[in-house]
C-alpha positions as a Markdown table, in Angstrom:
| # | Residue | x | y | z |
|---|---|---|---|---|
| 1 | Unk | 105.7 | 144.7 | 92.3 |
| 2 | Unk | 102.9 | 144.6 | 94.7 |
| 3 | Unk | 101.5 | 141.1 | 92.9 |
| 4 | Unk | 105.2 | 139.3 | 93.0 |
| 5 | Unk | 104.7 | 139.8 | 97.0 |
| 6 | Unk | 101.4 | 138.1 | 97.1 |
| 7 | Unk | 102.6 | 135.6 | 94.9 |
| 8 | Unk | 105.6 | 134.7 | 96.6 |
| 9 | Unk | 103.9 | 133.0 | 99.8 |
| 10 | Unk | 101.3 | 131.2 | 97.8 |
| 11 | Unk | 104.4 | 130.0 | 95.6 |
| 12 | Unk | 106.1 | 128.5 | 98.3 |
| 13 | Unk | 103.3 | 127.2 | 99.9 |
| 14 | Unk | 103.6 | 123.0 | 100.1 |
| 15 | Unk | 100.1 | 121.7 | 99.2 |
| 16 | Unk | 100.6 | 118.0 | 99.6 |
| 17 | Unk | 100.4 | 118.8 | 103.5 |
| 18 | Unk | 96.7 | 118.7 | 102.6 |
| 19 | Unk | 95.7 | 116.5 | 101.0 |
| 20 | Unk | 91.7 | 115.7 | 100.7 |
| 21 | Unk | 89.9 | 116.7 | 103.6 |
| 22 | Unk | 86.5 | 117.6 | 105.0 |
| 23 | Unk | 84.6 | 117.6 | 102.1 |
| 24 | Unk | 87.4 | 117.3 | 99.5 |
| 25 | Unk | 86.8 | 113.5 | 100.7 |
| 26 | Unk | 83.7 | 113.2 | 98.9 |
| 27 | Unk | 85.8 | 113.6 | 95.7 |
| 28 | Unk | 87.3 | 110.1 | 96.3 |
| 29 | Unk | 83.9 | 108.4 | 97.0 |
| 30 | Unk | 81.8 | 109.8 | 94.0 |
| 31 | Unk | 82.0 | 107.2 | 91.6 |
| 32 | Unk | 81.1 | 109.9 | 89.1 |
| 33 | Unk | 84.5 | 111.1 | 89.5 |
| 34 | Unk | 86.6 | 107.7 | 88.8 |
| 35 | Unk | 84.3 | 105.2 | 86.7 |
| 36 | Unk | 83.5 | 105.1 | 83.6 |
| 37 | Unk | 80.9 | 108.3 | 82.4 |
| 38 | Unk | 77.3 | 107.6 | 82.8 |
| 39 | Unk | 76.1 | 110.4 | 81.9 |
| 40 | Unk | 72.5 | 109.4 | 83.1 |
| 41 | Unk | 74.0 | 108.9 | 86.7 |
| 42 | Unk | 75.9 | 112.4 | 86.3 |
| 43 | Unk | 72.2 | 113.8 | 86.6 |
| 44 | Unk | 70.3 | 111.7 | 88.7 |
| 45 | Unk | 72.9 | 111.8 | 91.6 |
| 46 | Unk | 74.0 | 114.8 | 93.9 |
| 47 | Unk | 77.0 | 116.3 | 94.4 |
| 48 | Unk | 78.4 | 113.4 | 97.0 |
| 49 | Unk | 77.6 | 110.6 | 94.5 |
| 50 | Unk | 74.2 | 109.9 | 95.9 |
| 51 | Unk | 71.3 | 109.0 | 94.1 |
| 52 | Unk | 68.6 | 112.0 | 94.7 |
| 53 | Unk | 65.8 | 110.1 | 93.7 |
| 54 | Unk | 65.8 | 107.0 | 95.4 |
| 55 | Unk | 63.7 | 105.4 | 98.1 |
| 56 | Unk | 65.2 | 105.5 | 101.5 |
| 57 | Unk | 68.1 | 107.0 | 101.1 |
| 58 | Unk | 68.9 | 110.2 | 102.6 |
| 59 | Unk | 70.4 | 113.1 | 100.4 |
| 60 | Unk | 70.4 | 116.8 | 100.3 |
| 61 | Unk | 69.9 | 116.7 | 96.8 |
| 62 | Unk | 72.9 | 119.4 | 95.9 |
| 63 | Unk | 72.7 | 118.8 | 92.3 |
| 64 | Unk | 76.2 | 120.1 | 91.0 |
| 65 | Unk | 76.8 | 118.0 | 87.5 |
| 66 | Unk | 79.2 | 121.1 | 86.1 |
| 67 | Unk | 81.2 | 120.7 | 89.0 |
| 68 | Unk | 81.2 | 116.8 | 89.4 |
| 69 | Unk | 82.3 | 117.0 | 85.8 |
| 70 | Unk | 85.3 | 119.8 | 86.9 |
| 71 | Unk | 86.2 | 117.0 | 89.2 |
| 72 | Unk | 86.3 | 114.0 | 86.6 |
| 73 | Unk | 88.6 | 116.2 | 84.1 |
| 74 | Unk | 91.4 | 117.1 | 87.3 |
| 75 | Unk | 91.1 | 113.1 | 88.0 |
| 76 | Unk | 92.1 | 112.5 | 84.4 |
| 77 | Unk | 94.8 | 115.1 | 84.9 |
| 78 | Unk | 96.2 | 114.4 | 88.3 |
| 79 | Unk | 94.5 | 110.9 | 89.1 |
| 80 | Unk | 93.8 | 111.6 | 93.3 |
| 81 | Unk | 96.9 | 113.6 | 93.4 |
| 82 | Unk | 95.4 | 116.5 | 95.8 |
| 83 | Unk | 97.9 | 119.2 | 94.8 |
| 84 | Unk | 96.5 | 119.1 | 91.0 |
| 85 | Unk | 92.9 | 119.8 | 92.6 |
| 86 | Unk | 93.8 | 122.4 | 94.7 |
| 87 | Unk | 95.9 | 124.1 | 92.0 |
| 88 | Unk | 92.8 | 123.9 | 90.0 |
């Protein structure tokens, strides 16, 4: 009885208020996400689509390739549909 309560907020909850923000944006710009696989880029770049190896560019080097690739199977889903990404 106690779980139907939780539930019933998230339930009713309208998650295309959203949409992509903060760093959900980064979703939009990874080519990674959208393009055809490479999986050679899928390694060399970080999490924000950014190449982590080249000269003069700046990156953080968060190297998340399961993730990036959680991210390319919702876009085959739910194309950039933020309510199929936030329910996954």
């Amino acid at each position: 009885m106690a779980g139907c309560h939780a539930w019933w907020p998230a339930s009713n909850f309208n998650m295309q208020q959203g949409g992509f923000f903060m760093d959900d944006a980064m979703i939009k710009k990874n080519a990674n996400v959208y393009e055809m696989v490479d999986w050679r880029r899928i390694f060399r770049t970080d999490y924000w689509g950014l190449e982590m190896f080249a000269d003069g560019q700046w990156t953080h080097k968060s190297f998340r390739p399961l993730t990036v690739l959680t991210f390319r199977l919702n876009y085959w889903w739910h194309t950039f549909d933020s309510v199929g990404f936030h329910v996954t």
